[in-house]
C-alpha positions as CSV (number, residue, x, y, z in Angstrom):
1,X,-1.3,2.1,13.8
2,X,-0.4,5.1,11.9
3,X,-2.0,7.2,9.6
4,X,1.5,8.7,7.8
5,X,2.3,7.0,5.2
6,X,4.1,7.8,1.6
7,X,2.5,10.8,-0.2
8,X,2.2,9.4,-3.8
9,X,2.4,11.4,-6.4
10,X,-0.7,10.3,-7.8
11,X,-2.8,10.6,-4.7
12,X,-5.7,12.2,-6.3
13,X,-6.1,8.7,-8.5
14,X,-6.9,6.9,-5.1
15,X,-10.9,6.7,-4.8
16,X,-11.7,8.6,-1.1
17,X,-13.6,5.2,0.5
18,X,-9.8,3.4,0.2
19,X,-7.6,6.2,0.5
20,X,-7.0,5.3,4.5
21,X,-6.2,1.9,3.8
22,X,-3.5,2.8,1.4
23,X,-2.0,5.1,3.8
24,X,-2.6,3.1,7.0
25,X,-0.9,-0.1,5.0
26,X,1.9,2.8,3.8
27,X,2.7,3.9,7.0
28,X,2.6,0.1,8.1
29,X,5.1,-1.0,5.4
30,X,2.9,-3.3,3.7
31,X,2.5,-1.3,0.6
32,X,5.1,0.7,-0.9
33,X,3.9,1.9,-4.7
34,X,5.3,1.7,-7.3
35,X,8.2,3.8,-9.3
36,X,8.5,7.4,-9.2
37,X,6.3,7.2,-5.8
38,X,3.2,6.5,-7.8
39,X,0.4,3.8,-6.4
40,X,-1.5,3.3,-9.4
41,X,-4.8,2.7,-8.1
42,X,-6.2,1.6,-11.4
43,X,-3.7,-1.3,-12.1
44,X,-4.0,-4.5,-11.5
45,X,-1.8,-6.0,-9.5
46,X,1.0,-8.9,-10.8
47,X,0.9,-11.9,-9.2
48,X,3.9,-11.5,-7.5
49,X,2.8,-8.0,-6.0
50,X,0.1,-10.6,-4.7
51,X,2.9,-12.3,-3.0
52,X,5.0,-10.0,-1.7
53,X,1.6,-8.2,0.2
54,X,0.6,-11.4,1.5
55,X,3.9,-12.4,3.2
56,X,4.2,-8.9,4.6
57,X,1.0,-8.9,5.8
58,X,1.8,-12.4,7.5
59,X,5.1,-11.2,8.7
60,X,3.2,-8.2,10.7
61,X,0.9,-10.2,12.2
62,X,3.7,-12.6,13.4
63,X,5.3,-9.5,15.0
64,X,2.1,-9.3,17.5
């Protein structure tokens, strides 16, 4: 899978042990952030954020 995902804007906010995932779920249209093109990797997700990763997540592993 691919690498290149969405360069959020507050990319230096994402600790340097998870910054891959983000951008290897990006890239695999799992995540998408959050307005403005920010991630906020301090919040906590809603539970319908929660949700919506699980059924993507669920929908790409149907796909293989």
């Amino acid at each position: 899978k691919s690498k290149d995902g969405i360069n959020f804007a507050d990319d230096s906010e994402i600790s340097d042990w998870a910054r891959d995932a983000v951008y290897v779920m990006s890239a695999n249209d799992i995540i998408r952030g959050r307005d403005d093109n920010m991630f906020c990797p301090k919040d906590r997700l809603t539970y319908e954020e929660c949700i919506v990763l699980d059924l993507r997540i669920l929908n790409l592993q149907s796909q293989n």
